[in-house]
C-alpha positions in Angstrom: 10.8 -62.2 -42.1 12.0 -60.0 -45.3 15.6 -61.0 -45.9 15.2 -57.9 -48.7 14.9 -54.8 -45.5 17.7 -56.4 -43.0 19.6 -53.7 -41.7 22.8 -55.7 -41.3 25.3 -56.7 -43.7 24.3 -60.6 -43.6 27.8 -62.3 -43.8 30.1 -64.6 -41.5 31.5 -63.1 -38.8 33.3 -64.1 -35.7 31.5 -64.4 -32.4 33.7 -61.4 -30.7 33.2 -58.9 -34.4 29.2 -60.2 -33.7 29.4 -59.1 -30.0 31.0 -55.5 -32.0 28.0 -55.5 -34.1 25.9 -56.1 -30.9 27.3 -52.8 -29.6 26.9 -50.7 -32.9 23.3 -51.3 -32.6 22.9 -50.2 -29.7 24.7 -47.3 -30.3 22.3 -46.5 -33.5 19.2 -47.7 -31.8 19.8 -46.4 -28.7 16.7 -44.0 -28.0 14.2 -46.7 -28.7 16.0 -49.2 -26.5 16.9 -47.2 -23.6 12.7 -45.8 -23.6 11.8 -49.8 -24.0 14.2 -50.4 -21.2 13.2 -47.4 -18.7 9.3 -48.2 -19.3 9.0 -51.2 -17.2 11.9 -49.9 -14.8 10.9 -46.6 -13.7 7.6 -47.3 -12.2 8.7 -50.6 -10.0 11.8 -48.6 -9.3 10.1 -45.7 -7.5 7.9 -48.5 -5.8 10.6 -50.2 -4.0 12.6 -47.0 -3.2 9.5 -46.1 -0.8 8.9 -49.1 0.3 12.2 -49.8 1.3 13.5 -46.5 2.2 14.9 -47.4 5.3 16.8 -49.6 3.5 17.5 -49.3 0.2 20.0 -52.2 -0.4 16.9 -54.3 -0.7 15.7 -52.5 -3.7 18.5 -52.7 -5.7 18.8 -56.6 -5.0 15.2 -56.5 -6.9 16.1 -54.5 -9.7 19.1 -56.9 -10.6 17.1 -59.8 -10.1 14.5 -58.8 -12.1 17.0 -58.1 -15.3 15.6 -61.1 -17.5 12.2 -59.3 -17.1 13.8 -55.8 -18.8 15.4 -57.1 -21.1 13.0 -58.5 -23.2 11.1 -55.2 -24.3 14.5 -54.0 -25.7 14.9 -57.2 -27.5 11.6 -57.4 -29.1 11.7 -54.0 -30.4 15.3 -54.7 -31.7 13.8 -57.1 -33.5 11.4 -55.5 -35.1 14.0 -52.5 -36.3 16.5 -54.8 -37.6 13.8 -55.5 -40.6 13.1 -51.7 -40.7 9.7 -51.9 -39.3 8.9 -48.7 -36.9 7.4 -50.5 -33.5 5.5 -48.1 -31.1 6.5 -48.8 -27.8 3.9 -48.6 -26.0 2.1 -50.3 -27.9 5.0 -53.2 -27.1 3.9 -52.7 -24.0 0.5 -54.6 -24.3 2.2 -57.5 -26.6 5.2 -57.7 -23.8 6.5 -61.3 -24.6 5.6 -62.8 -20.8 5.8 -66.7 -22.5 7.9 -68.6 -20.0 9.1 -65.8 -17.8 8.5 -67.6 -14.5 11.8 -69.6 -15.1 14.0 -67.1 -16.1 13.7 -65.4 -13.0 14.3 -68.7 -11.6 16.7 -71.7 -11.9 17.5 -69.9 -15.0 18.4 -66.5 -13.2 22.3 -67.4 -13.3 22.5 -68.5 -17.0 25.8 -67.7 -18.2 24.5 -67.5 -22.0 21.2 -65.4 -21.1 21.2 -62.6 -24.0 22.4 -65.4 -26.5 19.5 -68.1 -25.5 16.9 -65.0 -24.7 16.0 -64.9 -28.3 14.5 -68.5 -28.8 12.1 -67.7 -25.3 11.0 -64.7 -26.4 11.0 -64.2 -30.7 10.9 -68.0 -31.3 8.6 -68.5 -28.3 9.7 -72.2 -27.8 9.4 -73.9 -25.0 10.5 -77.7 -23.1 12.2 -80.1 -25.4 12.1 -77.7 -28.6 13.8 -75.1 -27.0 16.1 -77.6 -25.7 17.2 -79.3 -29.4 17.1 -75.6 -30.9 20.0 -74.0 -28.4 21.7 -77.7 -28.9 22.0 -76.6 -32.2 22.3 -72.7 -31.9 25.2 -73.1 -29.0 27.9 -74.8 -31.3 31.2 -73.1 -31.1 29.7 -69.8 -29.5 29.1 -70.9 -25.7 32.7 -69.2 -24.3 31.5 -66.0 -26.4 28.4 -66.2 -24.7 30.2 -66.0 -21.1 32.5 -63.7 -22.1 29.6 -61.3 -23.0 27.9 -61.8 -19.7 31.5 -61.7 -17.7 32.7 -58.4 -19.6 29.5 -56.9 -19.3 29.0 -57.4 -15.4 32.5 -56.2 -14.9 31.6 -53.1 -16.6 28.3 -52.5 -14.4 30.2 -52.9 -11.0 32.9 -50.2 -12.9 30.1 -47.8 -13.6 28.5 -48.4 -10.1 31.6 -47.7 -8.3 32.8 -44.9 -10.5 29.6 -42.8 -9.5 30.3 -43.4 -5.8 33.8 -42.6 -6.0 32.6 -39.6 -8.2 29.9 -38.4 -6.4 31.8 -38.9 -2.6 34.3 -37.0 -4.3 32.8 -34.2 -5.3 30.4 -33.5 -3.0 31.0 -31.5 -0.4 32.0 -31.7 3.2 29.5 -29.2 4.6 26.7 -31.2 3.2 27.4 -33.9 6.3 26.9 -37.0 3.5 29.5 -39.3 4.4 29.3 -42.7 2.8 30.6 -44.8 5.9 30.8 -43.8 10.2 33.7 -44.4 12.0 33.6 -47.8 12.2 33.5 -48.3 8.8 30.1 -49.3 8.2 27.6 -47.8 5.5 25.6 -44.9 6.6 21.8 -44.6 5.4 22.9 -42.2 2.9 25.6 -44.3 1.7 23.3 -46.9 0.9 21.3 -44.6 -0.8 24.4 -43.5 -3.3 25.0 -46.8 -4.0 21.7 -48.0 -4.4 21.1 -45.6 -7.2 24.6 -46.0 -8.5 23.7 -49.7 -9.0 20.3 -48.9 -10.7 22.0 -46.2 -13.4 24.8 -49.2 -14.5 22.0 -51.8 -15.0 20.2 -49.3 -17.0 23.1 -48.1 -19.1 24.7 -51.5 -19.4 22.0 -53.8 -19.2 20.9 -53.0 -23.8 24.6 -53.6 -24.7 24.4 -56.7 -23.1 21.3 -57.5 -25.0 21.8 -56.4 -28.2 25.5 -58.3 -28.0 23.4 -61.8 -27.4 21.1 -60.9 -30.0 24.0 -60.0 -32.5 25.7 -63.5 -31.7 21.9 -65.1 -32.4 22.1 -63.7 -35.4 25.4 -64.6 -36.6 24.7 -68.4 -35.7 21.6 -68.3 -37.8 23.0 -66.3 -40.6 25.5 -69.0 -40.6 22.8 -72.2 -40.5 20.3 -70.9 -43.0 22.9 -69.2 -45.0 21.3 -65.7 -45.1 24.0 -64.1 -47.0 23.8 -66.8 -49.9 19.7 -66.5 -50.2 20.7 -62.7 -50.4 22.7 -63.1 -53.0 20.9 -65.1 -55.3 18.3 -63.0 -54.8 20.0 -59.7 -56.1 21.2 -62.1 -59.0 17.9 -63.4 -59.9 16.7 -59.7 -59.7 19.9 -58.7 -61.9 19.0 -61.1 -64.2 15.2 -60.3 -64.5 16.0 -56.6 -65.3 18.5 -57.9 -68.1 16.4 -60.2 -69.5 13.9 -57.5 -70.2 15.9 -55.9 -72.5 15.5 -57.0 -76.6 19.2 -56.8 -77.2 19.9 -58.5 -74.4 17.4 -61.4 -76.0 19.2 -61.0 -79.6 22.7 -61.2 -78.2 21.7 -64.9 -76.6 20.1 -65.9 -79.8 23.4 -65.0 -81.6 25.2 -66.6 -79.1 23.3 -69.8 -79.2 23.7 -70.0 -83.0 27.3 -69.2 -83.2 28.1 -72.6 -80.8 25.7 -74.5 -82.8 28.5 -73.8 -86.2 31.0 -74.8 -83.9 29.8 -77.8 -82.2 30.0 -80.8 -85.2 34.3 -79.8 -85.3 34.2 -80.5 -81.6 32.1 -84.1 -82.2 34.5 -84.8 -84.5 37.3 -84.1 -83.1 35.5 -85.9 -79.8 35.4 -89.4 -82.1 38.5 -89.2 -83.9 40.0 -92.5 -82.8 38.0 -96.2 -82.4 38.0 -98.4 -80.0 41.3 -100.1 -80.5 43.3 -97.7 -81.1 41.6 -95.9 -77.7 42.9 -98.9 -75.8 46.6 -98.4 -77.1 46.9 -95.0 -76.4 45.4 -96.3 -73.2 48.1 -98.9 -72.4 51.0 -96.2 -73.5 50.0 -93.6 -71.4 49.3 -96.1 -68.3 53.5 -97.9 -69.0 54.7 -94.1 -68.8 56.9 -93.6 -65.9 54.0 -91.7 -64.0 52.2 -95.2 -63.6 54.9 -97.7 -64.2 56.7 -96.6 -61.1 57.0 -99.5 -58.6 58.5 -99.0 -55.3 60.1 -101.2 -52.5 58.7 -100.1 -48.7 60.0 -102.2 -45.6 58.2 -101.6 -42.7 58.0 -103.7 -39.1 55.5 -106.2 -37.9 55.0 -108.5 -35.5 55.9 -112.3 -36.6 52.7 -114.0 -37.8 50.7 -111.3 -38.5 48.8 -111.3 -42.0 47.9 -108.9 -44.4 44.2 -109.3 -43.8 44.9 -108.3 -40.2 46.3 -104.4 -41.2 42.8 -104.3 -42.1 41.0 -105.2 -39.1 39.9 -102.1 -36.7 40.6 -104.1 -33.3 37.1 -104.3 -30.9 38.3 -102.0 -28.1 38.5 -99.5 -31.3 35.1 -100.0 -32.2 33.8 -99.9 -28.5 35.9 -96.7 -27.6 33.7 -94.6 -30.7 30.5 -96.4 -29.4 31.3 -94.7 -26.2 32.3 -91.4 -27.7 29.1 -91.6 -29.2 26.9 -91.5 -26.7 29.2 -89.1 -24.9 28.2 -86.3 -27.1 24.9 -86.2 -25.8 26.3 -84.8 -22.3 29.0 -82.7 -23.9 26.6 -79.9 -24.0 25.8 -80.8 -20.0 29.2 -80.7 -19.7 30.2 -77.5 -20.8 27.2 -75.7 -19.0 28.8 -77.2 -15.5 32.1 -76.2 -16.6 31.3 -72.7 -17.6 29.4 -72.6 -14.2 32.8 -74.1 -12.2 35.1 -71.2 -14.0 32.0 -69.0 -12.2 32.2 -70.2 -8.8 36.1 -70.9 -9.1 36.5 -66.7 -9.9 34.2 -65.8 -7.8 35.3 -67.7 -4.4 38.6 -66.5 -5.4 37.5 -63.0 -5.2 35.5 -63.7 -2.5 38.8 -65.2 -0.6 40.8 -61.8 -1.6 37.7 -59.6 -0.2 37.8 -61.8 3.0 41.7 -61.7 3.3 42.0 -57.6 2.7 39.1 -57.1 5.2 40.5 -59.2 8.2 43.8 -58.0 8.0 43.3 -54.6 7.1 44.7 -52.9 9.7 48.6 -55.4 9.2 48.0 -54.6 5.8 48.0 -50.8 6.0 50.9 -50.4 7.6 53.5 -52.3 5.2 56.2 -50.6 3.5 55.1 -47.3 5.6 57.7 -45.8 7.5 56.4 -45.0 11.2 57.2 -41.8 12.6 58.8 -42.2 15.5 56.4 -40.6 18.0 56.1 -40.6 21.8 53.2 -41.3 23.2 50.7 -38.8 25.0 50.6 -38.7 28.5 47.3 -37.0 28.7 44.5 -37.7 26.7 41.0 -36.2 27.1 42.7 -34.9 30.3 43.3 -38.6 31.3 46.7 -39.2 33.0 47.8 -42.5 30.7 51.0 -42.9 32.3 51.6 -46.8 33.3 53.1 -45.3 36.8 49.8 -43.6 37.3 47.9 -47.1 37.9 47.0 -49.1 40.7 48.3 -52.6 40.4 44.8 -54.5 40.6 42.6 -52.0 38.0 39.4 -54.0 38.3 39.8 -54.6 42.5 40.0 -50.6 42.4 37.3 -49.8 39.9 34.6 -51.9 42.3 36.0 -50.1 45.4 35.5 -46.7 44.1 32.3 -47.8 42.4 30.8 -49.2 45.7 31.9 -46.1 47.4 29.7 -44.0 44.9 32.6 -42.5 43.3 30.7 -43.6 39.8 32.9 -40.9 37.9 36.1 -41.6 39.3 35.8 -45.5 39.2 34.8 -45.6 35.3 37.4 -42.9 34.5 40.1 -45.3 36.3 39.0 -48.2 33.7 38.8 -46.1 30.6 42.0 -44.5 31.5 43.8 -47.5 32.3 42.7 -48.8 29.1 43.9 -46.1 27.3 47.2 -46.9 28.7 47.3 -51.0 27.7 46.0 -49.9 24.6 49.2 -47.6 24.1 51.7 -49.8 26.1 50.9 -53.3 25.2 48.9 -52.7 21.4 51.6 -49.9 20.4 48.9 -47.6 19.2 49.4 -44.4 18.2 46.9 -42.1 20.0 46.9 -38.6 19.6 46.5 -35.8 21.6 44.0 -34.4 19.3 42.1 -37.8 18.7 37.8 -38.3 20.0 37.0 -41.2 22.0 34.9 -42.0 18.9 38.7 -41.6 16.8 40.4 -44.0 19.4 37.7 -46.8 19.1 38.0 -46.5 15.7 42.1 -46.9 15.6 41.3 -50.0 18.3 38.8 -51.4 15.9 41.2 -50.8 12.5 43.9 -53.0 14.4 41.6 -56.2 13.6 41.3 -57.9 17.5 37.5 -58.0 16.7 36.9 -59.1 20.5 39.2 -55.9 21.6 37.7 -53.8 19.4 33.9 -54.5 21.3 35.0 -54.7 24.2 36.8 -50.8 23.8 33.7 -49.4 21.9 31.6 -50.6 24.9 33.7 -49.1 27.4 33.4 -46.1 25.0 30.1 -45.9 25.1 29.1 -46.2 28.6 32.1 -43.4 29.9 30.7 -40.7 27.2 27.4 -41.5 28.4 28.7 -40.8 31.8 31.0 -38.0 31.2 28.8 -35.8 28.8 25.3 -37.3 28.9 25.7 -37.7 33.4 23.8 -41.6 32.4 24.8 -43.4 35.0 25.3 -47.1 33.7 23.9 -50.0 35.6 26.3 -51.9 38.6 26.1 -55.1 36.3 27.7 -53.4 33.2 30.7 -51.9 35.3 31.5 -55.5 36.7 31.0 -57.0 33.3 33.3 -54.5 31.8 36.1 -55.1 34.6 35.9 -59.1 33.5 36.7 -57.9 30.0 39.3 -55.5 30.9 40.8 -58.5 32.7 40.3 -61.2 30.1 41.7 -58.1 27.6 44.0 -56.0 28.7 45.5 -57.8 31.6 48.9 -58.8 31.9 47.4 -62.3 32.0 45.4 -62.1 28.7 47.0 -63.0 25.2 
């Protein structure tokens, strides 16, 4: 290591201006780091896009797990350039640092201070109880940094992710037939496919930011344990010093020098032993009953009765027993702020979790506050359905198994999906349109958040288009089983 070719300005910094400097290499290294960072990706990439094809979801679960793995590359060749040597990468390639890999993908997969400790694994290449003492000692005041790196750097992935879906269902068009979710609200193969890839172009465009920020904030704590900057800076002063030395008028003008305090060092003895010992003891005494030390002051303070002056000296036991403790408390206050740090993670991300959950069951309540509802009759006639109320018998499912055991098949299932239309309308207050698909109306049904409504419409759906357009006639067992759910549903008996 040549302190003489660093590329950096070796001086103190904060931990947030050494997450700065993080990003500014990056931004000037950025062709070397982004090859060293697609070399190892591309190939396993394409892999598991064929194998999983059917589902691509999978594939992108991989790729994130396996970011310890690509990030190393980038930080050994980051190394390398931050003491201006050229590295080839592929020849990187063969040296890849692999030492101790097998936990990082591991129990030390959710380390909240990866890119900071990632350095000591793979350019220190210590291991067990070294490694341990050495990030005891690299950690110091730098852990929250650490996690704010990793935090602000995940939160910009997920933006990146999602800004390409957004981007790309925006601007694609309609004739195309991509659509990123069905009606029901689930993702479609080629929406998986969108996001798949969304998620594999933020890893790779985040993912050296996020290294070379940990790497910076490596480098400031050493710079400020070995004291880089001050070994610089003797050095350019011994090599000032060397070049003026080799001048002869440099060489005269200290001879000079040197002679001219040697005439004017016996005034200064002199002057040094002017006065003997006694007299040194009265100026002594004179100076010392000057009002500077002669001052002598009164304080009043209270005690309790009895106590002694020898006692305001004593440090009481439970003193002495409390900094024992604290003592051998410091061992586990680096354990301690490791489960912390992981408790702020859980703690944010249950919450988020919680607001995900809450937004996604009551989506449908949700979407319709503060919006003004046009006031809208309902259709009569839908799919050339009569929906009116007045148009049922009063015992649906008794006259759906009449019809259907006198063969009218196509009259008996029309009666249920008719009359279900109607409840739907009358008792759920939904606002069917003339214009609306059966597919349209099992989606409103399902958007109103009665998950056990919502199947029990979509299978009634199902089996009448299947019937009406398709002339499948369904089995006698699903007709009765859909009459026990229009009962246990839509009935006037049902909550």
């Amino acid at each position: 290591m040549n302190l003489d070719k660093l590329q950096v300005n070796a001086c103190l910094r904060s931990g947030w201006q050494a997450i700065d400097l993080g990003f500014l290499m990056a931004r000037a290294w950025w062709r070397q780091i982004y090859i060293a960072s697609l070399l190892p990706l591309l190939p396993l990439t394409l892999v598991l896009l064929l194998v999983f094809s059917q589902s691509p979801l999978w594939s992108l679960l991989f790729i994130w797990w396996l970011k310890p793995f690509w990030e190393r590359l980038p930080l050994y060749i980051a190394s390398r350039m931050l003491f201006d040597e050229e590295p080839g990468t592929w020849s990187n390639m063969k040296s890849l640092p692999l030492k101790d890999i097998l936990p990082w993908l591991l129990w030390r997969r959710f380390s909240v201070q990866r890119a900071f400790d990632n350095p000591v694994t793979v350019l220190e290449e210590l291991k067990g109880t070294a490694r341990r003492e050495r990030l005891r000692i690299l950690h110091g005041r730098y852990t929250d940094v650490a996690l704010g790196n990793q935090l602000v750097c995940f939160c910009f992935e997920l933006l990146v992710a999602f800004g390409l879906v957004v981007m790309l269902d925006f601007f694609t068009p309609d004739t195309l037939g991509i659509r990123l979710y069905d009606s029901f609200g689930d993702l479609t193969l080629s929406g998986e496919w969108i996001f798949t890839l969304a998620g594999i172009a933020a890893i790779t465009l985040v993912m050296p930011f996020h290294t070379m920020a940990g790497f910076a904030l490596y480098l400031n704590r050493r710079i400020e344990l070995e004291a880089w900057d001050i070994e610089i800076s003797f050095r350019n002063l011994a090599n000032r010093k060397q070049r003026a030395t080799s001048h002869r008028a440099g060489m005269v003008s200290a001879i000079v020098f040197a002679g001219l305090m040697t005439l004017t060092m016996p005034a200064a003895v002199d002057a040094a032993v002017e006065h003997d010992h006694e007299s040194s003891r009265q100026l002594i005494e004179s100076v010392l009953q000057g009002q500077d030390f002669g001052e002598e002051r009164t304080v009043r303070k209270w005690r309790f009765k009895g106590w002694s002056e020898a006692d305001d000296e004593t440090i009481p036991e439970w003193v002495i027993d409390f900094l024992e403790w604290l003592e051998l408390f410091k061992d586990w206050a680096e354990v301690l702020s490791n489960i912390a740090a992981w408790v702020k993670v859980l703690l944010v991300l249950a919450f988020a979790g919680l607001l995900f959950y809450l937004f996604r069951r009551y989506r449908g309540p949700l979407s319709r506050l503060g919006r003004r509802q046009p006031e809208k009759t309902a259709p009569e006639v839908l799919f050339g359905l009569d929906v009116t109320p007045e148009s049922l018998p009063p015992d649906v499912p008794a006259r759906v198994m009449a019809l259907w055991a006198e063969a009218g098949y196509r009259e008996a299932l029309s009666l249920l999906y008719r009359a279900s239309l109607s409840r739907l309308i009358d008792k759920y207050e939904l606002a069917f349109r003339a214009s609306h698909t059966e597919a349209e109306c099992a989606a409103l049904v399902r958007a109103h958040g009665i998950d056990s409504l919502s199947e029990y419409f979509w299978q009634l759906t199902n089996a009448w288009r299947r019937l009406a357009y398709g002339h499948q006639l369904p089995e006698s067992e699903t007709i009765k089983g859909l009459c026990d759910g229009w009962t246990a549903e839509l009935s006037d008996e049902s909550q």
